[in-house]
PDB file of N, CA, C and O in Angstrom:
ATOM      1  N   UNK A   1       0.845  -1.171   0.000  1.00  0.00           N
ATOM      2  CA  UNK A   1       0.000   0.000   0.000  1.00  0.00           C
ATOM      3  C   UNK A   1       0.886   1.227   0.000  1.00  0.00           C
ATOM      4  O   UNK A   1       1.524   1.543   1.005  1.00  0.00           O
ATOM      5  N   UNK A   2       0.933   2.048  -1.337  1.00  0.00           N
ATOM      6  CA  UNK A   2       1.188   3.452  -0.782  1.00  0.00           C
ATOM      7  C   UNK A   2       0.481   4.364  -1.367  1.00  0.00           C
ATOM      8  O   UNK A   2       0.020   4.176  -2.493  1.00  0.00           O
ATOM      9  N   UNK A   3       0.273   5.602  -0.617  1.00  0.00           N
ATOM     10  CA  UNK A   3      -0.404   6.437  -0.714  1.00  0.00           C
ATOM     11  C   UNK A   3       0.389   7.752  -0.663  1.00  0.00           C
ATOM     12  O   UNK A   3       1.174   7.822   0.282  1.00  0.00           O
ATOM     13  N   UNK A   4       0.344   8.735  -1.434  1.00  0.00           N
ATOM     14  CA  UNK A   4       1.549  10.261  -1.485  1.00  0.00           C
ATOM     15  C   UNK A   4       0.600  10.828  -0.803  1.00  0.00           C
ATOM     16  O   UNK A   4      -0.491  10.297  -0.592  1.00  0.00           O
ATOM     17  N   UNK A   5       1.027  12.237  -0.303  1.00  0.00           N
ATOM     18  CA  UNK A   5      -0.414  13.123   0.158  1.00  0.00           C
ATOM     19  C   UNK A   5       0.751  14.086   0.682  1.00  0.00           C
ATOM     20  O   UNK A   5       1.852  13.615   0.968  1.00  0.00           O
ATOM     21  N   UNK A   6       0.458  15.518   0.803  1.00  0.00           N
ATOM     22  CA  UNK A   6       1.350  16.427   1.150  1.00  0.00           C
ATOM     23  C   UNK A   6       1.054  17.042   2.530  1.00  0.00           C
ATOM     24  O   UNK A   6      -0.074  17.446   2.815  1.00  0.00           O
ATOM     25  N   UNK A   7       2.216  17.108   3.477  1.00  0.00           N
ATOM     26  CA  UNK A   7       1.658  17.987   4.761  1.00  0.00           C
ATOM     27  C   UNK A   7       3.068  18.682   4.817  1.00  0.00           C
ATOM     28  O   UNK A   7       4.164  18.481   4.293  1.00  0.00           O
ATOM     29  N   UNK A   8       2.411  19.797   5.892  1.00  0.00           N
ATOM     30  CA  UNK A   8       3.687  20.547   6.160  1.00  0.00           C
ATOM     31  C   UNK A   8       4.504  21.316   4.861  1.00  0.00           C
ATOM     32  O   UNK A   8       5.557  21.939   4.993  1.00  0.00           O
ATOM     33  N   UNK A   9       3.820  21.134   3.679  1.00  0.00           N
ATOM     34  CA  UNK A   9       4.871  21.309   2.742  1.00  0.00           C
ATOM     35  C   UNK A   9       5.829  20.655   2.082  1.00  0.00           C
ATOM     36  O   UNK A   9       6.796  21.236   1.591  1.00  0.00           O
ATOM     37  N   UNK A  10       5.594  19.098   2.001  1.00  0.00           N
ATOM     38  CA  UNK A  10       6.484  18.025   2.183  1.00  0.00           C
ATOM     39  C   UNK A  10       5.909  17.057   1.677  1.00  0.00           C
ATOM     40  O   UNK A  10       4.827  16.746   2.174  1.00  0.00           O
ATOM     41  N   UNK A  11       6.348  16.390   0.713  1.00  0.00           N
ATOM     42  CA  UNK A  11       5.641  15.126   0.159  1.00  0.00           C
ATOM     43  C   UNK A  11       5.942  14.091   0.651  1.00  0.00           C
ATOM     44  O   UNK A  11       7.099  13.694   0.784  1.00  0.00           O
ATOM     45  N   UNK A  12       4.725  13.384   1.062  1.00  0.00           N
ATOM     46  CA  UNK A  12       5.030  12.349   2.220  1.00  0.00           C
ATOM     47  C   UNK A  12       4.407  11.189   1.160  1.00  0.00           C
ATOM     48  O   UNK A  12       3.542  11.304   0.292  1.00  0.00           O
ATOM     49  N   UNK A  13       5.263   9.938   1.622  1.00  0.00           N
ATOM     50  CA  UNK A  13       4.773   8.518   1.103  1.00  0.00           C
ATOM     51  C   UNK A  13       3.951   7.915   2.345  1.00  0.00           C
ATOM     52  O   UNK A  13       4.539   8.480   3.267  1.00  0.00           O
ATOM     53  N   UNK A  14       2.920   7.089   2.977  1.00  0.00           N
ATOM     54  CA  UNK A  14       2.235   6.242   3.295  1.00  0.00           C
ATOM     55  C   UNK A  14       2.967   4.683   2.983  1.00  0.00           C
ATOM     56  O   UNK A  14       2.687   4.274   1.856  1.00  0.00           O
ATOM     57  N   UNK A  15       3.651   3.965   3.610  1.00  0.00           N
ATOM     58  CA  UNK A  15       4.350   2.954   2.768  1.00  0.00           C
ATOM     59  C   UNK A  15       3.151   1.751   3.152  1.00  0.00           C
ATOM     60  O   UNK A  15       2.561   1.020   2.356  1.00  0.00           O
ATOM     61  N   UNK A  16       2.994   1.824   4.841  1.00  0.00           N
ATOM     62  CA  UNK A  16       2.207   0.329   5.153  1.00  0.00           C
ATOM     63  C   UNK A  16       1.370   1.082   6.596  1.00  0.00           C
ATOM     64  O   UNK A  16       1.993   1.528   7.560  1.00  0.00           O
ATOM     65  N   UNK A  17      -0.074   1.093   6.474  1.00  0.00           N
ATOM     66  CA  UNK A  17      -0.960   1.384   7.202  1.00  0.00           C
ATOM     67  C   UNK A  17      -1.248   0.401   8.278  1.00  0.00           C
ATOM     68  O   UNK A  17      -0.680  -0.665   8.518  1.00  0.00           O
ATOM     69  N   UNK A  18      -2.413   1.074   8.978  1.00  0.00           N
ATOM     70  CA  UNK A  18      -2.911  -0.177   9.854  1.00  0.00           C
ATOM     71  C   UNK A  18      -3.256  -1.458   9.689  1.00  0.00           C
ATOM     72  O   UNK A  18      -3.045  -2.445  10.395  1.00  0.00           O
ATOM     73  N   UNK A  19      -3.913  -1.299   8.485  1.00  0.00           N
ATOM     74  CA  UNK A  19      -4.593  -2.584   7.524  1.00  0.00           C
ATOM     75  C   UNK A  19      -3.525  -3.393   7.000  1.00  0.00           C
ATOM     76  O   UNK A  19      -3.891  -4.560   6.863  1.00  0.00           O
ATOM     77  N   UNK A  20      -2.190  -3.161   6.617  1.00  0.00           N
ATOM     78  CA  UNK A  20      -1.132  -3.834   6.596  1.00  0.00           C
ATOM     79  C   UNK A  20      -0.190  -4.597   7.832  1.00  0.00           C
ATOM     80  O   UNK A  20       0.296  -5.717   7.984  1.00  0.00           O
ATOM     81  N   UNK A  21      -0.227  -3.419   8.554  1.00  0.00           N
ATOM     82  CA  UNK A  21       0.787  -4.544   9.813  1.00  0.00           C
ATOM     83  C   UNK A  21      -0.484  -4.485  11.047  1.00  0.00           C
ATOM     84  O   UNK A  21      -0.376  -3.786  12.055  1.00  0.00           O
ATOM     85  N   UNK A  22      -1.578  -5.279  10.773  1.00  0.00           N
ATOM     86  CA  UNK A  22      -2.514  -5.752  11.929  1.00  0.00           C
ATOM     87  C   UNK A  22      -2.596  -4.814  12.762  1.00  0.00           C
ATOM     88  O   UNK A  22      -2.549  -5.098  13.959  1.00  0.00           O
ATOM     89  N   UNK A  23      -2.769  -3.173  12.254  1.00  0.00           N
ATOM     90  CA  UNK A  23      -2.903  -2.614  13.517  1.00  0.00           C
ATOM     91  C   UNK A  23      -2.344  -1.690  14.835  1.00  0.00           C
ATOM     92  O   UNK A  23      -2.736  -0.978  15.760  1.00  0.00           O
ATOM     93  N   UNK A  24      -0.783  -2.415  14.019  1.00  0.00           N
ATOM     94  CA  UNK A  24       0.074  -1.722  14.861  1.00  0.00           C
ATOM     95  C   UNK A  24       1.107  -0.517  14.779  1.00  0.00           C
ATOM     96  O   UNK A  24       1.756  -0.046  15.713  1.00  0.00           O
ATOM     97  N   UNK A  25       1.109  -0.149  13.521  1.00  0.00           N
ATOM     98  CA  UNK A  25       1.540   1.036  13.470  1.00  0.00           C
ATOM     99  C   UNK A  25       1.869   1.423  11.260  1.00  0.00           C
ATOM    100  O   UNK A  25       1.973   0.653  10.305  1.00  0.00           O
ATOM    101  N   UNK A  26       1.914   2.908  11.378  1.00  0.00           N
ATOM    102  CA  UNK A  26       1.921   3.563   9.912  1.00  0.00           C
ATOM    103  C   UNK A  26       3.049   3.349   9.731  1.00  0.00           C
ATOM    104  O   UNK A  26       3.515   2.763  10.708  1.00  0.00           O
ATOM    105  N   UNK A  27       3.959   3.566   8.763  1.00  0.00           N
ATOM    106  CA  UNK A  27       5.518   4.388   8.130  1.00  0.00           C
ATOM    107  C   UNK A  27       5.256   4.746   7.256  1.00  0.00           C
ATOM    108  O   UNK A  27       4.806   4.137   6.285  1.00  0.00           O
ATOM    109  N   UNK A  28       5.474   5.821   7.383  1.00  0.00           N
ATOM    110  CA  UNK A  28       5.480   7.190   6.637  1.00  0.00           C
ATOM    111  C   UNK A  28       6.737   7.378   6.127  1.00  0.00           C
ATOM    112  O   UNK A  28       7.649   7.041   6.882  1.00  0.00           O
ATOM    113  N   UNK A  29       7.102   7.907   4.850  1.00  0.00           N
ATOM    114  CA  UNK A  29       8.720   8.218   4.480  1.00  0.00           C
ATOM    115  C   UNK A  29       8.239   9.610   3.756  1.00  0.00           C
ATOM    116  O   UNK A  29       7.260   9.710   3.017  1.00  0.00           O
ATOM    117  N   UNK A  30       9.219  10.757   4.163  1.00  0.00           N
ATOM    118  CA  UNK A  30       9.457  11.696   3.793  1.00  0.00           C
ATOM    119  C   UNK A  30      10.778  12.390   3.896  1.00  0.00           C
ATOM    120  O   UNK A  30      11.574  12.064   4.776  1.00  0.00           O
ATOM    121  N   UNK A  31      11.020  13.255   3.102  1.00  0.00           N
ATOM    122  CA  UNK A  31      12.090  14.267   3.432  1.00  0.00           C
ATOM    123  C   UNK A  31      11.914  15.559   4.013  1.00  0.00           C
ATOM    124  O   UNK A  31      11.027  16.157   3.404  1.00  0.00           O
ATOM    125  N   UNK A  32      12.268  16.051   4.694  1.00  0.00           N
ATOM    126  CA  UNK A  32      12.128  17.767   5.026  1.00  0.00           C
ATOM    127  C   UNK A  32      13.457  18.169   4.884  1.00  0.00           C
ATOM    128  O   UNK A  32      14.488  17.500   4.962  1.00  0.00           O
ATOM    129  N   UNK A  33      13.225  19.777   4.587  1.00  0.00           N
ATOM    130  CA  UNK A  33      14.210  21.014   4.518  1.00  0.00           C
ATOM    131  C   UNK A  33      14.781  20.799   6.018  1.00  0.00           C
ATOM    132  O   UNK A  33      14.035  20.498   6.950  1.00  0.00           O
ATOM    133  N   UNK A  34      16.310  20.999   6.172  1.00  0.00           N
ATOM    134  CA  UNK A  34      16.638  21.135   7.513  1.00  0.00           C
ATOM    135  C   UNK A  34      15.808  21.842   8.689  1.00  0.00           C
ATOM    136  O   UNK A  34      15.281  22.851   8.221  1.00  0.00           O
ATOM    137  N   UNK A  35      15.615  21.739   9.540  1.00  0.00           N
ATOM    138  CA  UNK A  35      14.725  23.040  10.536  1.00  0.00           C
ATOM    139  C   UNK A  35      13.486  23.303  10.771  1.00  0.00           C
ATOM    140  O   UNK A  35      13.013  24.253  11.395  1.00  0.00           O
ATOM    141  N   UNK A  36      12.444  21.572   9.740  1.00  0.00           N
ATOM    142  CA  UNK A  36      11.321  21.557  10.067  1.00  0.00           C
ATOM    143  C   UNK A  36      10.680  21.294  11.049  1.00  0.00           C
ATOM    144  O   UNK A  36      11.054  20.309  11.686  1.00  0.00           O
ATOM    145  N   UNK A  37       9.998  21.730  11.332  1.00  0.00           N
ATOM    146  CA  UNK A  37       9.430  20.940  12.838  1.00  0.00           C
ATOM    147  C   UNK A  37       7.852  20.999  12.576  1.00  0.00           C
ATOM    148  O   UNK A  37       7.159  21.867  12.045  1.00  0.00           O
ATOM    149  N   UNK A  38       7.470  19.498  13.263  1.00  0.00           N
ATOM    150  CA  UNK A  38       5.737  19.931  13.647  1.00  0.00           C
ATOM    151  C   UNK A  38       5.390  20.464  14.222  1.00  0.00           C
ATOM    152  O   UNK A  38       6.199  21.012  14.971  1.00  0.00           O
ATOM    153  N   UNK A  39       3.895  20.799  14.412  1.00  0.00           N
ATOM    154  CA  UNK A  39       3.494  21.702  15.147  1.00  0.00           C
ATOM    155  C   UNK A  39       3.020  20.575  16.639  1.00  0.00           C
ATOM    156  O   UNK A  39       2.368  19.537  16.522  1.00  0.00           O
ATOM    157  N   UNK A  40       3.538  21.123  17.910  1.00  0.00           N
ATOM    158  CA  UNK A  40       3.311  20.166  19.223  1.00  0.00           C
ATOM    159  C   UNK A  40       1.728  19.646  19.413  1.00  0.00           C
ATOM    160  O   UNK A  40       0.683  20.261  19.202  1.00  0.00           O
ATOM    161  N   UNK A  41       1.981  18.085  19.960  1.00  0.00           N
ATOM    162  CA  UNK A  41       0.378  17.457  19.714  1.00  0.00           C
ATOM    163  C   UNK A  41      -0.084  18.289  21.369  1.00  0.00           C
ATOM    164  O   UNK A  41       0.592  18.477  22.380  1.00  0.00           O
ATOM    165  N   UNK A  42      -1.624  18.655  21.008  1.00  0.00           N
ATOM    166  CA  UNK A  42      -2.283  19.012  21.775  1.00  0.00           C
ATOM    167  C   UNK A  42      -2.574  17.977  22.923  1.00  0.00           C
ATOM    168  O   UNK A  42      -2.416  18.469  24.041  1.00  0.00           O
ATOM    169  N   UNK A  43      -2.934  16.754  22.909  1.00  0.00           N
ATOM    170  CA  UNK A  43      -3.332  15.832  23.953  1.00  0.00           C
ATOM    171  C   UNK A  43      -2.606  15.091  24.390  1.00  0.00           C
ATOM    172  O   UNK A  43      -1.742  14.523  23.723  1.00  0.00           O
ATOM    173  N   UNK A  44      -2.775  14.945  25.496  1.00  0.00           N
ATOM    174  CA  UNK A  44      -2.116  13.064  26.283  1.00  0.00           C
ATOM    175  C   UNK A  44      -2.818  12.524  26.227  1.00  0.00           C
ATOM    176  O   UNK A  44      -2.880  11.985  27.332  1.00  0.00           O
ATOM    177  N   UNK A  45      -3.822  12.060  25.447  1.00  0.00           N
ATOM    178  CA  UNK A  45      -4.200  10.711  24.817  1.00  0.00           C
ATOM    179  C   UNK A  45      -3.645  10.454  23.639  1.00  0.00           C
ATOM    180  O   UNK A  45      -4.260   9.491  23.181  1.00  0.00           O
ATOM    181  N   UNK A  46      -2.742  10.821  22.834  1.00  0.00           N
ATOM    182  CA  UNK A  46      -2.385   9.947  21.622  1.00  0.00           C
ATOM    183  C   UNK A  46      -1.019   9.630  22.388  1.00  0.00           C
ATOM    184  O   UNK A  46      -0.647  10.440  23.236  1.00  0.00           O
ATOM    185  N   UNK A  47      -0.251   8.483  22.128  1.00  0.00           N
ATOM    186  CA  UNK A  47       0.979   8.144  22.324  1.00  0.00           C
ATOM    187  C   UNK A  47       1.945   8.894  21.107  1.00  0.00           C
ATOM    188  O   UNK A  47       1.473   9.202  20.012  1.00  0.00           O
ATOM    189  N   UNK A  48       3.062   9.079  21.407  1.00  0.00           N
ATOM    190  CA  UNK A  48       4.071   9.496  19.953  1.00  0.00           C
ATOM    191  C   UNK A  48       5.441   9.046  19.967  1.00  0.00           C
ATOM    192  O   UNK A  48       6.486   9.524  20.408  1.00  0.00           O
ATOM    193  N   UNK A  49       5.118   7.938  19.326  1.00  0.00           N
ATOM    194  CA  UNK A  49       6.059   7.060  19.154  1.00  0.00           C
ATOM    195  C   UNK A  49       6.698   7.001  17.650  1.00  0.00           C
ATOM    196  O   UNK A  49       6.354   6.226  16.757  1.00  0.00           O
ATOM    197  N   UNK A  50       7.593   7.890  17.593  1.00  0.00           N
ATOM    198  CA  UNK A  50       8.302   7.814  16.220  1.00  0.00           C
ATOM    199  C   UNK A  50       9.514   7.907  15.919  1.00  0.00           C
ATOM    200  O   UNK A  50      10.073   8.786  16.576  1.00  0.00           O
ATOM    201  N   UNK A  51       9.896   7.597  15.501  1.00  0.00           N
ATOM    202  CA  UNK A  51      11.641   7.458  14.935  1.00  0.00           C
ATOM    203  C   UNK A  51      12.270   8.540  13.336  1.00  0.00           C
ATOM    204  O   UNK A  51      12.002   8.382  12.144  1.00  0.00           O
ATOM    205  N   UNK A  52      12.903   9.286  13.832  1.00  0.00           N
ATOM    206  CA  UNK A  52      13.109   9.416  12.832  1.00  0.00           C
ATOM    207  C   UNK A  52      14.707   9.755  12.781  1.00  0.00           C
ATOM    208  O   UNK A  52      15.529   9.896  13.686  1.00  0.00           O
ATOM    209  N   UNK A  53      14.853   9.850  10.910  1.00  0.00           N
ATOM    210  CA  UNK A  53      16.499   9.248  10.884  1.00  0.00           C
ATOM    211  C   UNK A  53      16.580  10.514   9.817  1.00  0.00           C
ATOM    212  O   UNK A  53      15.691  11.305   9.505  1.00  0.00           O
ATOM    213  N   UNK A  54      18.104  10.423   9.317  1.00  0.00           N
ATOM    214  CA  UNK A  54      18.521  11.659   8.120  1.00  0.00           C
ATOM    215  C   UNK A  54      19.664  10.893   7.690  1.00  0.00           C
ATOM    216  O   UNK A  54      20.097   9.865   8.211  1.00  0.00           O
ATOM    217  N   UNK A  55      20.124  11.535   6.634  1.00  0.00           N
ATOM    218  CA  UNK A  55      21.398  10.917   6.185  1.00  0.00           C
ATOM    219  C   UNK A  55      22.141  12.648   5.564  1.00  0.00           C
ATOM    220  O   UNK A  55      23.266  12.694   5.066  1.00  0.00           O
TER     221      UNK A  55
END
C-alpha cells in the first residue's frame, strides 16, 4: 500500500498502514528542509512514538 499526500509542505509517502501490519503502526517516508518541525500534539491521549532518521 502506498499512498503520497502532502503535509507541512512536504511530500510524504504512506508505505504500510494499519490494515497492513494488523494494527500496529503507519511508516510514513518523507524528506524535510533542515529546521522543520511539527506543530506540538495538543493531547495526552495519543501516544508518539516515532523514529526518525537523516542521512
Amino acid at each position: 500500500m502506498t499512498q503520497s499526500l502532502w503535509l507541512f509542505g512536504t511530500s510524504l509517502n504512506i508505505v504500510a498502514n494499519h490494515t497492513t501490519t494488523g494494527g500496529q503502526y503507519d511508516l510514513i517516508e518523507g524528506y524535510f528542509l533542515p529546521g522543520t518541525q511539527t506543530p506540538p500534539i495538543s493531547t495526552r491521549a495519543i501516544a508518539n512514538n516515532s523514529t526518525c532518521s537523516s542521512d
